[in-house]
FIROVO-222170 format. One record per residue: residue number from 1; x, y, z negated of N, C-alpha, C, CB in turn. Coordinates in nm, 3 decimals, decimal comma. Glycine has a CB too. Layout:
// residues N
 seq     npx     npy     npz    capx    capy    capz     cpx     cpy     cpz    cbpx    cbpy    cbpz
 NUM       X       Y       Z       X       Y       Z       X       Y       Z       X       Y       Z
...
// end
This chain:
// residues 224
 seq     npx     npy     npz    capx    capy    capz     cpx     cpy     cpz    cbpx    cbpy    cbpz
   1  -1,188   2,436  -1,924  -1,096   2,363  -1,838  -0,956   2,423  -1,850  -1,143   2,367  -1,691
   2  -0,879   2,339  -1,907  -0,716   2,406  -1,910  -0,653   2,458  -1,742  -0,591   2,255  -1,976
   3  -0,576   2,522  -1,793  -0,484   2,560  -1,657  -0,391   2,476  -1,602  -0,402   2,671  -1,676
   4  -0,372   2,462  -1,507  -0,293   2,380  -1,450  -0,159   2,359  -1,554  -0,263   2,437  -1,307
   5  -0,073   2,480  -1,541   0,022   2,478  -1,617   0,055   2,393  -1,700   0,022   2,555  -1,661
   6  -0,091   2,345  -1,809  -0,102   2,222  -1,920  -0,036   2,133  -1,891  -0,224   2,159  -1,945
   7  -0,110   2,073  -1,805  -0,099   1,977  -1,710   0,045   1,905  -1,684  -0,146   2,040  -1,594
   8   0,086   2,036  -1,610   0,205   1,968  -1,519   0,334   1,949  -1,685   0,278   2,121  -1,339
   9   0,330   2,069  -1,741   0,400   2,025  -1,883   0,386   1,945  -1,919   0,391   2,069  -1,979
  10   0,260   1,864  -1,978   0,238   1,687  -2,033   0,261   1,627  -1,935   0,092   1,624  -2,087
  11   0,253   1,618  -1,751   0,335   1,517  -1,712   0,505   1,503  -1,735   0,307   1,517  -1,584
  12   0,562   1,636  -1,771   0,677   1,617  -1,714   0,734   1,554  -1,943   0,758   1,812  -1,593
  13   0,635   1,573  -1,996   0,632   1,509  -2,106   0,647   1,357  -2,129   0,533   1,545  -2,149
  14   0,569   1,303  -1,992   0,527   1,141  -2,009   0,620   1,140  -1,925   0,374   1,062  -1,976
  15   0,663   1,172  -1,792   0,740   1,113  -1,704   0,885   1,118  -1,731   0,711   1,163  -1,588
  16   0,910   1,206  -1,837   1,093   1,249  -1,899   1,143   1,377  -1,844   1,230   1,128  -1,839
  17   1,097   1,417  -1,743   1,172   1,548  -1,663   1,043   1,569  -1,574   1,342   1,513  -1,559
  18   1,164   1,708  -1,543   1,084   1,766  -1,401   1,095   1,712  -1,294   1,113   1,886  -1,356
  19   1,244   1,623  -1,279   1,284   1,564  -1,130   1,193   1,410  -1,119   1,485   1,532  -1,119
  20   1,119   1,357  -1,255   1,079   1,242  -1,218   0,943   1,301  -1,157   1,076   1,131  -1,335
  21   0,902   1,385  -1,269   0,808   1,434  -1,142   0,778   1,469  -1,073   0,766   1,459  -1,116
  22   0,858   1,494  -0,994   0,864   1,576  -0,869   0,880   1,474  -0,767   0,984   1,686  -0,865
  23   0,958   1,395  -0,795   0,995   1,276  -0,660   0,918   1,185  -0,712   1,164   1,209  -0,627
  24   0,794   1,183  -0,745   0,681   1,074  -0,769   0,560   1,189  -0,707   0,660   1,008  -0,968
  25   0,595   1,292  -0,629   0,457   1,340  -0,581   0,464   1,275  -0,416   0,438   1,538  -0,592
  26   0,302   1,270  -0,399   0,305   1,250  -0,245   0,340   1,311  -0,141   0,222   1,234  -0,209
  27   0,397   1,241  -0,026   0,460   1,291   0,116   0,343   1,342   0,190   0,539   1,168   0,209
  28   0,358   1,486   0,227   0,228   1,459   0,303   0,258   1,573   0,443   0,066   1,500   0,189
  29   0,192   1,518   0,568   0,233   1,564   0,735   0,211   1,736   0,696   0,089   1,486   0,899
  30   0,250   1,796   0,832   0,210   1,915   0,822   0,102   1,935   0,944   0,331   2,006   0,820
  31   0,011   2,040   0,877  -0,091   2,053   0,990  -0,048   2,018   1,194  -0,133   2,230   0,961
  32   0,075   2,058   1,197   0,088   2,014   1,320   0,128   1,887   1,337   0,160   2,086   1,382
  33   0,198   1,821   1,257   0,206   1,669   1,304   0,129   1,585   1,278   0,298   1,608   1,273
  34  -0,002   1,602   1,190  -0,128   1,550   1,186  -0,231   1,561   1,337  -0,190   1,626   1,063
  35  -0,174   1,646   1,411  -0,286   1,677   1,556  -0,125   1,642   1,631  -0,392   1,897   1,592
  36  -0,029   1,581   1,631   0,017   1,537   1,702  -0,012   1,345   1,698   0,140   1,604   1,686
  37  -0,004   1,321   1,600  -0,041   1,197   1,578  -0,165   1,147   1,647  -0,051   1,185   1,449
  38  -0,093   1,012   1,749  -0,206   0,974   1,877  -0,353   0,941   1,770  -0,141   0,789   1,996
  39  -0,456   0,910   1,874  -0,529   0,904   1,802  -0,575   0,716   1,817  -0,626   1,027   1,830
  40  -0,491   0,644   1,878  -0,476   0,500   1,835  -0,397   0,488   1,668  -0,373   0,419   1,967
  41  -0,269   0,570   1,655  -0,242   0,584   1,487  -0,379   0,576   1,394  -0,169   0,745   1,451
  42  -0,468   0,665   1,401  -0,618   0,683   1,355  -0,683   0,577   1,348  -0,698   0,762   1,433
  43  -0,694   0,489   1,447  -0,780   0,402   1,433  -0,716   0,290   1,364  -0,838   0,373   1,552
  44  -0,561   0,295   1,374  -0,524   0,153   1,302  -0,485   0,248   1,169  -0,374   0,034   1,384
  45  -0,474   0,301   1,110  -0,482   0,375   0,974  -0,605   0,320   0,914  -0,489   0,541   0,986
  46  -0,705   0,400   1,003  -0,864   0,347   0,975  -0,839   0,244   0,920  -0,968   0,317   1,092
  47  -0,819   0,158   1,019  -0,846  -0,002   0,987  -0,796  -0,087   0,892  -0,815  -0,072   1,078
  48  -0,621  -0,070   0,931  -0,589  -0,110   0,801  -0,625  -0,079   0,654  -0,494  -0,096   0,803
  49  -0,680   0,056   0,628  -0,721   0,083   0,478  -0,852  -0,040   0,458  -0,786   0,275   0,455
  50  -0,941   0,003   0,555  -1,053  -0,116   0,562  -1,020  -0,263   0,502  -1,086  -0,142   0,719
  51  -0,922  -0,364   0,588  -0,919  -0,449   0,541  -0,794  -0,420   0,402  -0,907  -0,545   0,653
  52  -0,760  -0,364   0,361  -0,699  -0,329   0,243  -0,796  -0,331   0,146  -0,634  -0,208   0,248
  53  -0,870  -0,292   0,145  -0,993  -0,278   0,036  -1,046  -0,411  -0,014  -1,123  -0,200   0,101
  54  -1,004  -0,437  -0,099  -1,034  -0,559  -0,201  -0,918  -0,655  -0,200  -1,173  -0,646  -0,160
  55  -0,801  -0,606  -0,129  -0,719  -0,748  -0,148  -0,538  -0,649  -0,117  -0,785  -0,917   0,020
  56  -0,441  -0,751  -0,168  -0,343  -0,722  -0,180  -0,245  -0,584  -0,102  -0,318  -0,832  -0,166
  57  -0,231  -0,482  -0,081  -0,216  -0,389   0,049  -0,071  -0,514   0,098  -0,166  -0,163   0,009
  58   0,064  -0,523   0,032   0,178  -0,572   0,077   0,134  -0,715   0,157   0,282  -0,586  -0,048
  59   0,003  -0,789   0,117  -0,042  -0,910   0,172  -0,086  -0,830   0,350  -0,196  -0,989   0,055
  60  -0,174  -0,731   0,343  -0,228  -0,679   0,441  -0,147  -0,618   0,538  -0,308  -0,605   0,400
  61  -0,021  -0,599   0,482   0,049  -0,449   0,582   0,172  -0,597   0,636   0,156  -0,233   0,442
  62   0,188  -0,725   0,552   0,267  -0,808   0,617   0,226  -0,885   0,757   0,297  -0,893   0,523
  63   0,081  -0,874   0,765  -0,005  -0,863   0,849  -0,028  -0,781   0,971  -0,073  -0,851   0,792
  64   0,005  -0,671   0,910  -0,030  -0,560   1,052   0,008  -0,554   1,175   0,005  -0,445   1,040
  65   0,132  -0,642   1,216   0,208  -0,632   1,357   0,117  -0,727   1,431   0,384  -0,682   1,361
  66   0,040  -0,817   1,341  -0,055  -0,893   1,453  -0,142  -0,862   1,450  -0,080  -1,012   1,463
  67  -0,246  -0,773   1,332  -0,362  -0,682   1,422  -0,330  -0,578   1,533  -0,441  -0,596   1,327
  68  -0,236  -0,552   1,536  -0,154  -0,461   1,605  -0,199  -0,499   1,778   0,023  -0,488   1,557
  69  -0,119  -0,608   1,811  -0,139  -0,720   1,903  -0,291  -0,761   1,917  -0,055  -0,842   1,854
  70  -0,323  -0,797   1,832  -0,514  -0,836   1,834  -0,584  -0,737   1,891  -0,598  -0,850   1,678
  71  -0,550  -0,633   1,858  -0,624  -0,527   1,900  -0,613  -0,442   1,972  -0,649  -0,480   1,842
  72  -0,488  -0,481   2,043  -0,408  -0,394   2,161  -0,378  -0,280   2,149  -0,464  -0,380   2,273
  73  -0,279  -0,275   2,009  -0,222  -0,156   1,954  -0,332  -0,042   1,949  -0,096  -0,112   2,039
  74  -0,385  -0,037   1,909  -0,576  -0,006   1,858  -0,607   0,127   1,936  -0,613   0,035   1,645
  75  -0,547   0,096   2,086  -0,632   0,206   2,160  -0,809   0,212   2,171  -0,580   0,193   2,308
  76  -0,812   0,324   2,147  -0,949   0,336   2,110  -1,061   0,305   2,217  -0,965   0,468   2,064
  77  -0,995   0,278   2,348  -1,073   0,286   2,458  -1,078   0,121   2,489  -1,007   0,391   2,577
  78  -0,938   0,104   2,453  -0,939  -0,085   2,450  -1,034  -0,127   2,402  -0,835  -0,168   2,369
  79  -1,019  -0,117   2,236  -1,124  -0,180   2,182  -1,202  -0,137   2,158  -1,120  -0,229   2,109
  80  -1,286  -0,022   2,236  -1,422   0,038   2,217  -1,522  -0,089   2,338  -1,417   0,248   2,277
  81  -1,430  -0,143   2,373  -1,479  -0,202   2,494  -1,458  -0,381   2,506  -1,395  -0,120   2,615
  82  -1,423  -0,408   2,383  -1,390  -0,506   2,336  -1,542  -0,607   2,309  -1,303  -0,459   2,219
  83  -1,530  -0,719   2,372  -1,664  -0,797   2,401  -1,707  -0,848   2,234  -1,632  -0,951   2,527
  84  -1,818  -0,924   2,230  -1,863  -0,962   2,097  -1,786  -1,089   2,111  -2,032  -0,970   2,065
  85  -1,794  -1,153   2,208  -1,698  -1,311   2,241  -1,535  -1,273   2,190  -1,693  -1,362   2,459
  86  -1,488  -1,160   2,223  -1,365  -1,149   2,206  -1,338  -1,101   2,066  -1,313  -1,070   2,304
  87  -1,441  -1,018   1,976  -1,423  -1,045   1,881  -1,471  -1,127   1,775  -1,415  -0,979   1,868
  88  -1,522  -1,228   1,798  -1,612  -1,353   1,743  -1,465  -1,442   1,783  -1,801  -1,403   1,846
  89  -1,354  -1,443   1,881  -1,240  -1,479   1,895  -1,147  -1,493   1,782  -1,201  -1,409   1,975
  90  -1,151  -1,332   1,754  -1,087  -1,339   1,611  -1,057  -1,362   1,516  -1,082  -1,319   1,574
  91  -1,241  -1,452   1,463  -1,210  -1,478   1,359  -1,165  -1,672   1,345  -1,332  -1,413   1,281
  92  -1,121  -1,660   1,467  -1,053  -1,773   1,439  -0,887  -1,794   1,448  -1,114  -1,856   1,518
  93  -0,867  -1,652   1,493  -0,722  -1,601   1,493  -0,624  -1,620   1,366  -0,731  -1,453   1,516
  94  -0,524  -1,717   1,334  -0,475  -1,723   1,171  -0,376  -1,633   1,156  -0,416  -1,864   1,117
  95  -0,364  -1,561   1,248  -0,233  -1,470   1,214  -0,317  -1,293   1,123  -0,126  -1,428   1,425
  96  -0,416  -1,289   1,160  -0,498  -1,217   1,082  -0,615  -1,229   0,943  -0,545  -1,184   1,168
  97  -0,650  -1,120   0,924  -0,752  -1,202   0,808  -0,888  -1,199   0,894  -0,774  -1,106   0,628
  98  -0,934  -1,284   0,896  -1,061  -1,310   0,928  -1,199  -1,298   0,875  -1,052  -1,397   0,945
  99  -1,237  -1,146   0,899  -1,322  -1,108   0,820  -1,405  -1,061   0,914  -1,282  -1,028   0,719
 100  -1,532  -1,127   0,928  -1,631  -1,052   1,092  -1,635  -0,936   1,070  -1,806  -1,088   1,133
 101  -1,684  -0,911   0,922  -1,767  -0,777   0,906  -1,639  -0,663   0,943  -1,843  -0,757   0,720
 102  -1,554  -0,652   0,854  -1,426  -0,578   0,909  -1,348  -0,572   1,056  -1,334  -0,625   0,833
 103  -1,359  -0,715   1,100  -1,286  -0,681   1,222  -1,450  -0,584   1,323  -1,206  -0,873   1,310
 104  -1,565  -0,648   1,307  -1,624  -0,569   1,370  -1,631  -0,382   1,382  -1,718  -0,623   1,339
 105  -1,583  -0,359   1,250  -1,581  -0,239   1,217  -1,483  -0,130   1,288  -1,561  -0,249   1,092
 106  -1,370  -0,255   1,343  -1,287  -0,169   1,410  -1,324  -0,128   1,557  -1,161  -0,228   1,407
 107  -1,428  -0,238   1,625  -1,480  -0,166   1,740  -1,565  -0,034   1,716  -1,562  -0,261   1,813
 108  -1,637  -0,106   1,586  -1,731   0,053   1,561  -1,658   0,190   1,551  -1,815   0,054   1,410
 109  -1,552   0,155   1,469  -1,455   0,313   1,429  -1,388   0,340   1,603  -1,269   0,273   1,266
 110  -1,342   0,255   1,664  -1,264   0,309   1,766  -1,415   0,420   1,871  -1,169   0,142   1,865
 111  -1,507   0,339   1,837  -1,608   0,435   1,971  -1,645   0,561   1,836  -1,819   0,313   2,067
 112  -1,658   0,586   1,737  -1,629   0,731   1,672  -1,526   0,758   1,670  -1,658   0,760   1,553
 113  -1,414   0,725   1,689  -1,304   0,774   1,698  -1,286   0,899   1,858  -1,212   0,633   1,693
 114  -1,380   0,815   1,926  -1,308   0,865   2,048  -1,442   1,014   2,069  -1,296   0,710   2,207
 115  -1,587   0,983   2,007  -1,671   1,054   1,989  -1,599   1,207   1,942  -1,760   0,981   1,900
 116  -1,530   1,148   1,845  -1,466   1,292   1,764  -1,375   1,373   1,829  -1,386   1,262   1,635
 117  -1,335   1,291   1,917  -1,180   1,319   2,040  -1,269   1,397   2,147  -1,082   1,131   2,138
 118  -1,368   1,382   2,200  -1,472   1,419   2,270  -1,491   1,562   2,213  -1,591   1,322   2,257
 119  -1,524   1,588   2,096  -1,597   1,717   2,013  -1,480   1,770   1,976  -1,703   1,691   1,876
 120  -1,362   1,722   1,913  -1,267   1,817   1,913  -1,121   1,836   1,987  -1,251   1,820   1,802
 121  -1,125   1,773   2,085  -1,009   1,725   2,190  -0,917   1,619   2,140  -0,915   1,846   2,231
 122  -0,875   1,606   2,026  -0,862   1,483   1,968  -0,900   1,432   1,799  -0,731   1,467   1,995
 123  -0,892   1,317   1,796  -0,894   1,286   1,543  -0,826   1,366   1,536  -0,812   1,123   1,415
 124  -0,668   1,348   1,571  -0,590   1,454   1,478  -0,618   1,548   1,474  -0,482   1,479   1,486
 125  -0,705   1,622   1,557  -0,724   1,784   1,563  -0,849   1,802   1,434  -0,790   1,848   1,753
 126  -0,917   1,727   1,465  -1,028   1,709   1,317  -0,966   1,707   1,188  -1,113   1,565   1,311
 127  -0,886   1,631   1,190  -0,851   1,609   1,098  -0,756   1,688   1,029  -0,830   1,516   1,110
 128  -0,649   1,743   1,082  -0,523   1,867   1,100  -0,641   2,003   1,037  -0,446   1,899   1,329
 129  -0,774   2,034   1,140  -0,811   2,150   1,083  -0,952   2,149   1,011  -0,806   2,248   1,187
 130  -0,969   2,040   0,963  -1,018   2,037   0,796  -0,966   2,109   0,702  -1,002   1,918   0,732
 131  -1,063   2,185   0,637  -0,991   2,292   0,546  -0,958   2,145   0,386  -1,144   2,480   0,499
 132  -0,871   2,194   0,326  -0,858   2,061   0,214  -0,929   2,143   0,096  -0,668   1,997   0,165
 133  -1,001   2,295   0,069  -1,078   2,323  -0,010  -1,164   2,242   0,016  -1,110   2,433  -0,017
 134  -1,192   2,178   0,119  -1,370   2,133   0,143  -1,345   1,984   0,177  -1,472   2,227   0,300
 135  -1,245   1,895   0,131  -1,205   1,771   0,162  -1,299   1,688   0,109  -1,080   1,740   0,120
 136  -1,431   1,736   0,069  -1,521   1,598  -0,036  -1,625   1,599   0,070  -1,602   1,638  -0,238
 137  -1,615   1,727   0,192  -1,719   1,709   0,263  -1,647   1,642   0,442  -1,806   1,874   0,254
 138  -1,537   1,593   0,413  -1,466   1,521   0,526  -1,511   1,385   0,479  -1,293   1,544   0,541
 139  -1,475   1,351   0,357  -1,512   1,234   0,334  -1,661   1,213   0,319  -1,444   1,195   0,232
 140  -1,749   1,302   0,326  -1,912   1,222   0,340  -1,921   1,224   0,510  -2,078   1,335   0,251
 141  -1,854   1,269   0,580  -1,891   1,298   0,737  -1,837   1,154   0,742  -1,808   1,442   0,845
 142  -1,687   1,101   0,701  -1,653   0,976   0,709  -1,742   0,915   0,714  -1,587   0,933   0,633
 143  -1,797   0,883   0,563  -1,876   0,796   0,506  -2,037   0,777   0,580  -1,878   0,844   0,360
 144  -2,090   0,903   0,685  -2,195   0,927   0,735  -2,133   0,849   0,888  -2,244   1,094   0,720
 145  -2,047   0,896   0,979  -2,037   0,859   1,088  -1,951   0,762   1,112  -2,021   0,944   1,150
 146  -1,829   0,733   1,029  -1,757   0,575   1,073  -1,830   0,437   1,008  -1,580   0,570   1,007
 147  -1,696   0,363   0,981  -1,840   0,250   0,942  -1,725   0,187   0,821  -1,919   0,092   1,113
 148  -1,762   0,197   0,705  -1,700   0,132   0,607  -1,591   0,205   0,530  -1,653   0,020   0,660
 149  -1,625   0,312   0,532  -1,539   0,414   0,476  -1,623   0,478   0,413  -1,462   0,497   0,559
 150  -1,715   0,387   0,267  -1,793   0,479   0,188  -1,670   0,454   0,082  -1,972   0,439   0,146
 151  -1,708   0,481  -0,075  -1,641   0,491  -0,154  -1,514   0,588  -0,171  -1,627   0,392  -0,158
 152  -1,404   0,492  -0,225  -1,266   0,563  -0,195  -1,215   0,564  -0,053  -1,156   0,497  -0,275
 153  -1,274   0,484   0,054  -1,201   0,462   0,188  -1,143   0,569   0,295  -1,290   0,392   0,260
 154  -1,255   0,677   0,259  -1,196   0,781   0,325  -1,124   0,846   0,297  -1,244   0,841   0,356
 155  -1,116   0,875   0,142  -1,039   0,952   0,051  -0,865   0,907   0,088  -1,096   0,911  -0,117
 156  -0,875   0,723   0,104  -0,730   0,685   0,051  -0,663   0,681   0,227  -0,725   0,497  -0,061
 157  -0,733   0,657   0,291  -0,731   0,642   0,450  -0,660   0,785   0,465  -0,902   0,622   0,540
 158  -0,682   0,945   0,452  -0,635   1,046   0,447  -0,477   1,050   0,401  -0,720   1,110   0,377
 159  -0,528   0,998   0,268  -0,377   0,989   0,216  -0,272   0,911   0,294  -0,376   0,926   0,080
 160  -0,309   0,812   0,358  -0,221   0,735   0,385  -0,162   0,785   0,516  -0,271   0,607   0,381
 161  -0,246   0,890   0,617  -0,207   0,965   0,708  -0,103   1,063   0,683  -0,304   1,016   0,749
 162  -0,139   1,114   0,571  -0,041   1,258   0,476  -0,133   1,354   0,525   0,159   1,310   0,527
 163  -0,311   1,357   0,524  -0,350   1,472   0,479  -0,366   1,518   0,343  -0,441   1,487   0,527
 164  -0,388   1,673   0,311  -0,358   1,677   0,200  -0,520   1,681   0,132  -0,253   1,793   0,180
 165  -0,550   1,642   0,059  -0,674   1,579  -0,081  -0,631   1,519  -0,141  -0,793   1,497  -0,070
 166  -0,664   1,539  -0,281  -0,723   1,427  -0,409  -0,764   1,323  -0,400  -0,819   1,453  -0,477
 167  -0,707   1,231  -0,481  -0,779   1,071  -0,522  -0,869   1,092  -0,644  -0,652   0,939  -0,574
 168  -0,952   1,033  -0,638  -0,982   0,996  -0,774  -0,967   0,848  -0,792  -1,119   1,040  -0,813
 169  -0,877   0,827  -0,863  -0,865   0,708  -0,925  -0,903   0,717  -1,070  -0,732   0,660  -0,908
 170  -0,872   0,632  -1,124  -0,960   0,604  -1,282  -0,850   0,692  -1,381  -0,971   0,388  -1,344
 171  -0,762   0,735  -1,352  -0,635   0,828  -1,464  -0,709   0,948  -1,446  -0,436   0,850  -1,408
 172  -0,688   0,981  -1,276  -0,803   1,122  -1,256  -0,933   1,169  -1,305  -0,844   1,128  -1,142
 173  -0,987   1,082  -1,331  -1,124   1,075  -1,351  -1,140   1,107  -1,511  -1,183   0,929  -1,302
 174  -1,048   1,051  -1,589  -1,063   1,087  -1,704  -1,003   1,165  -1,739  -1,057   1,022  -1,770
 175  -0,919   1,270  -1,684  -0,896   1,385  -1,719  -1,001   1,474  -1,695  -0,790   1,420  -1,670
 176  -1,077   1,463  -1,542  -1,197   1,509  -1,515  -1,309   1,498  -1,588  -1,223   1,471  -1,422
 177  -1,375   1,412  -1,699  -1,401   1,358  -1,780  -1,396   1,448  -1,913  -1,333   1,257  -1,765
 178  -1,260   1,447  -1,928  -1,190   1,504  -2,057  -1,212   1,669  -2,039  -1,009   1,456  -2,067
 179  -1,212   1,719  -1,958  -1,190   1,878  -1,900  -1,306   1,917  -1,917  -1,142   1,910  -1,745
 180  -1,461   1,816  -1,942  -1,585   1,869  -1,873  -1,638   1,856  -1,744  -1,581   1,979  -1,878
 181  -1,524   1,838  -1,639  -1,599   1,890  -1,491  -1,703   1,819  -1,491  -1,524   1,868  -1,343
 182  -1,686   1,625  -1,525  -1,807   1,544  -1,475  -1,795   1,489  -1,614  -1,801   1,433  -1,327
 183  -1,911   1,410  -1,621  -1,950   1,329  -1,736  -1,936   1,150  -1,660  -2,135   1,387  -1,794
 184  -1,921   1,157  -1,588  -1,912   1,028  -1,524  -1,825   0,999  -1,364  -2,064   0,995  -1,510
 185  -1,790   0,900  -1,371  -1,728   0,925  -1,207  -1,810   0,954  -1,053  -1,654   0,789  -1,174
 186  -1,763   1,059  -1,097  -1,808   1,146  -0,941  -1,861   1,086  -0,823  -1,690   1,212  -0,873
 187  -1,997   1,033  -0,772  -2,016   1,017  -0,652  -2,136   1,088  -0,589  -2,017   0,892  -0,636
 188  -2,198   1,201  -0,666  -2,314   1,220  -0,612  -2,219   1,387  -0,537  -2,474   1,221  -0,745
 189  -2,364   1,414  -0,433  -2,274   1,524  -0,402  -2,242   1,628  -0,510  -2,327   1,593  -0,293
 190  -2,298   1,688  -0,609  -2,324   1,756  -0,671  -2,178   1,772  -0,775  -2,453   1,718  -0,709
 191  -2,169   1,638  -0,788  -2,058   1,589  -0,884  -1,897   1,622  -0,819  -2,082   1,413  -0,907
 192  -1,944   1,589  -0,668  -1,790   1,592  -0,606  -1,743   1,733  -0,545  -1,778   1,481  -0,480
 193  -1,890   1,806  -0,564  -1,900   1,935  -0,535  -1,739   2,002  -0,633  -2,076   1,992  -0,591
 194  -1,792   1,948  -0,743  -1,773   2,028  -0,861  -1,646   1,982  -0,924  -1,893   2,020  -0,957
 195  -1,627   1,853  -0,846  -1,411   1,815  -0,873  -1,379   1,906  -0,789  -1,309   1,631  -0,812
 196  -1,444   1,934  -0,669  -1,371   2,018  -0,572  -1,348   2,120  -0,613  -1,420   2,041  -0,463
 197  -1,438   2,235  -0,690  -1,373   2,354  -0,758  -1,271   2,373  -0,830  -1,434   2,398  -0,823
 198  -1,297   2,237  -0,908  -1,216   2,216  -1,013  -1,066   2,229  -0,944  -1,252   2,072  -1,085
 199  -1,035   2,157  -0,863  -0,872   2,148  -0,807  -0,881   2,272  -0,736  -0,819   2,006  -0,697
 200  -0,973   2,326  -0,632  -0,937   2,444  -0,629  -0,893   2,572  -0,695  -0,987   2,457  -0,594
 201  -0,955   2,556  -0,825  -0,924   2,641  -0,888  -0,762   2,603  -0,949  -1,038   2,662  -0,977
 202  -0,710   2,518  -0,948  -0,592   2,454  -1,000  -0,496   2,495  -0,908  -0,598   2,301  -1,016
 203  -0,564   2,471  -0,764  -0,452   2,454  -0,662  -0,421   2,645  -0,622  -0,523   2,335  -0,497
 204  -0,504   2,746  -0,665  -0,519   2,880  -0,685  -0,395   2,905  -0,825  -0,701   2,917  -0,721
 205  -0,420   2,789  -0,916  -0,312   2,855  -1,001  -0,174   2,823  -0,997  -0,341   2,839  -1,126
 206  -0,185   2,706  -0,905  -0,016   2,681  -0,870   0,004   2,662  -0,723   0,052   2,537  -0,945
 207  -0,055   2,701  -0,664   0,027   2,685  -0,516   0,031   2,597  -0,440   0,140   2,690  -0,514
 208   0,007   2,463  -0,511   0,050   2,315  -0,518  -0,106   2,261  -0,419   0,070   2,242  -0,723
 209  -0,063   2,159  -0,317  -0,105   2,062  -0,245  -0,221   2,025  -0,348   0,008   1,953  -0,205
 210  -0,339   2,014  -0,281  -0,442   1,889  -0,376  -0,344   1,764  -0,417  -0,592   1,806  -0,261
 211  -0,298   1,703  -0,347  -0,244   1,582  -0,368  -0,133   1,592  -0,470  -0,199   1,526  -0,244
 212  -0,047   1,689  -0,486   0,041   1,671  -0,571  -0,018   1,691  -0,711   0,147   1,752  -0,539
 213  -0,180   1,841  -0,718  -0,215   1,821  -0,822  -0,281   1,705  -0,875  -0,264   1,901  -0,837
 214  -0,337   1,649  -0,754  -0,399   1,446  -0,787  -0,296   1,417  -0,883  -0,383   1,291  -0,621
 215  -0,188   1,399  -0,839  -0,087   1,291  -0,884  -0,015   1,320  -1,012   0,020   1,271  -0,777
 216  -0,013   1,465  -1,050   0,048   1,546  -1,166  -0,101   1,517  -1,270   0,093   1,746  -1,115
 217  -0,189   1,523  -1,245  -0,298   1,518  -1,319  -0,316   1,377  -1,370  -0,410   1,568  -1,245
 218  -0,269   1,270  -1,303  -0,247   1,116  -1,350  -0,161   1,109  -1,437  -0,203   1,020  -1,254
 219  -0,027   1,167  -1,424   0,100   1,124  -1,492   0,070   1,148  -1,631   0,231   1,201  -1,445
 220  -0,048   1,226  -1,700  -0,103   1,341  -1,743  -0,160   1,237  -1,911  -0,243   1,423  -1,603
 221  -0,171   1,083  -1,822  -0,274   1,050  -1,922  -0,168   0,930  -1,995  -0,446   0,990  -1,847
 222  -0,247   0,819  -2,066  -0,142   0,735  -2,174  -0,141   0,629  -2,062  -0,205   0,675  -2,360
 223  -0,189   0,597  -1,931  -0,154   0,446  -1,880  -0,032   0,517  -1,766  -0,321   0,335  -1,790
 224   0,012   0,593  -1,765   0,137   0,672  -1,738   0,223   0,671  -1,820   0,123   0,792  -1,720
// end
C-alpha cells in the first residue's frame, strides 16, 4: 500500500496545483459545533439524504422548504407523534415527493433520533464523539437502528453534516482495489474493517481529516 504522500502528489498532478486541491477538499464542523447542532437539523439531514437517494439532490433540496413545513421543521417530538392518517396525508401533498416508504421513515428516524438524545443527552453529542478511526462502525449502528440508511446513506448523511469520514464512491474504491486493501467493493464487515485501517494508517501519515484523504484519493484516478 503506497503512502499517502503518492497520493496527494498524483492529485495535485491531475488537478494542476496544490491550490486546486486544496479548495476542492471537504468543509467539515468541528467537534463542538456538531453537538451544538439541534437535533431537529439531524433529523431533516437524515431525511433529506433519504429521499436524495435515487433521484436528482438540486431536484430534492429545491424541495426542502416544504418538507420543512410538512413536517414541522422536523422536530423530533412533532413527528415522532405524527398519526398514520397524517402521514398517508402526505402522500397526496404536491409540493413534496411522495414516497410512503420514505416519508414513513421520517417518523421512524425522528423516534431513534430522540432514543439516542435519551442515551446520550443529545444526536449531536453521538455523533460529535464518535471516534472517526471507527466511522465504519457508526455507520452499521446507522444501518442497524435508523431506518433506511443501509448502503452509502449513512456514510453520505455524515458528510453532509461535516462529520469527518470517508466515502466510498466508485474513484475510491478503485484505488482501494488497486492498493490491495479489498478485491471488491467493501460491504461486508470484514472488508470495511480493513478500508478503515487503510485510511487510518494514511490519516497517521498526514495529519489530514478522513474526508480530505476520501477526496485526495479520488482526484487520484483518470475520471478526475
Amino acid at each position: 500500500m503506497r503512502a499517502f504522500q503518492s497520493f496527494y502528489e498524483t492529485a495535485v498532478l491531475h488537478k494542476g496545483s496544490v491550490e486546486a486541491v486544496e479548495s476542492n477538499l471537504p468543509e467539515l464542523r468541528t467537534a463542538n459545533a456538531l453537538r451544538k447542532l439541534p437535533d431537529d437539523r439531524y433529523l431533516s439531514e437524515i431525511s433529506r439524504r433519504i429521499f436524495r437517494a435515487g433521484l436528482k439532490h438540486s431536484m430534492v433540496d429545491a424541495k426542502w422548504p416544504a418538507f420543512e413545513e410538512c413536517f414541522f421543521g422536523f422536530d423530533p417530538y412533532r413527528v415522532a407523534m405524527m398519526s398514520d392518517e397524517e402521514l398517508e396525508a402526505l402522500t397526496h401533498e404536491p409540493r413534496i415527493i411522495r414516497h410512503f416508504g420514505k416519508i414513513k421513515a421520517v417518523r421512524a428516524n425522528a423516534t431513534w433520533v430522540l432514543d439516542v438524545a435519551r442515551e446520550y443527552g443529545s444526536f449531536g453529542k453521538m455523533i460529535a464523539d464518535w471516534p472517526s478511526d471507527h466511522i465504519v462502525d457508526l455507520w452499521a449502528l446507522m444501518k442497524k437502528q435508523g431506518t433506511q440508511l443501509g448502503g452509502h446513506s449513512a456514510a453520505r448523511f455524515l458528510r453532509m453534516v461535516g462529520k469527518d469520514g470517508f466515502l466510498l464512491t466508485d474513484d475510491v474504491v478503485s484505488v482501494l482495489k488497486a492498493e490491495g486493501v479489498v478485491d471488491k467493493a467493501p460491504t461486508s464487515k470484514r472488508d470495511l474493517q480493513l478500508v478503515q485501517e487503510a485510511f487510518n494508517t494514511w490519516q497517521a501519515q498526514s495529519g489530514r481529516p478522513l474526508a480530505e484523504i476520501s477526496r485526495i484519493l479520488s482526484f487520484t484516478t483518470n475520471s478526475r
